[in-house]
N, C-alpha and C positions, 0 to 999 in steps of 0.2 A: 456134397450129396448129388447123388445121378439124378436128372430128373427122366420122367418117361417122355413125355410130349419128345423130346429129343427123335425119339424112335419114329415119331412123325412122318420122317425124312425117307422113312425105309418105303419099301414100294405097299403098296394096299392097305397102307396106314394114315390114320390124319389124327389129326388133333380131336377130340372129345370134345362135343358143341352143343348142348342142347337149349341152351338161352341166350344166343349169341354171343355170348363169352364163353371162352375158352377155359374148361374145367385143369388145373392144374393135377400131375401125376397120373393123368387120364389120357390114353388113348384110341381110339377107334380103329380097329381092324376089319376092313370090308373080308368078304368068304375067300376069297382068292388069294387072301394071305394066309391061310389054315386048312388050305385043301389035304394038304398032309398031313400025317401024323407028327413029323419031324417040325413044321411050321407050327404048329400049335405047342410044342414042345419047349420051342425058339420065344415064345411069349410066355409062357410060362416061366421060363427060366429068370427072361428081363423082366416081368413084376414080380418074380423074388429076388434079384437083386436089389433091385428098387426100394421095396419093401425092409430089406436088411439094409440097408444104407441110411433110414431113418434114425432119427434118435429115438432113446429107449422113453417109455411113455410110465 
């Protein structure tokens, strides 16, 4: 399974933090990674990959 945090690594992304741990499958994208149309597209796509790479519930 893919995780997201991974995506971390990309520029104007970090890890999802709001209790000083780190939220697993969650990542935070600052404006400057979605100025575009294409950039916002670009995350959309990797939380449905993500998303489909779960097991079935």
């Amino acid at each position: 399974m893919r995780r997201l945090p991974e995506e971390s690594a990309r520029p104007h992304a970090k890890k999802m933090d709001f209790t000083g741990k780190p939220l697993i499958g969650f990542v935070y994208v600052r404006p400057d990674g979605f100025r575009a149309k294409a950039d916002v597209q670009t995350w959309v796509d990797l939380g449905l990959e993500f998303v489909r790479s779960l097991p079935a519930r």
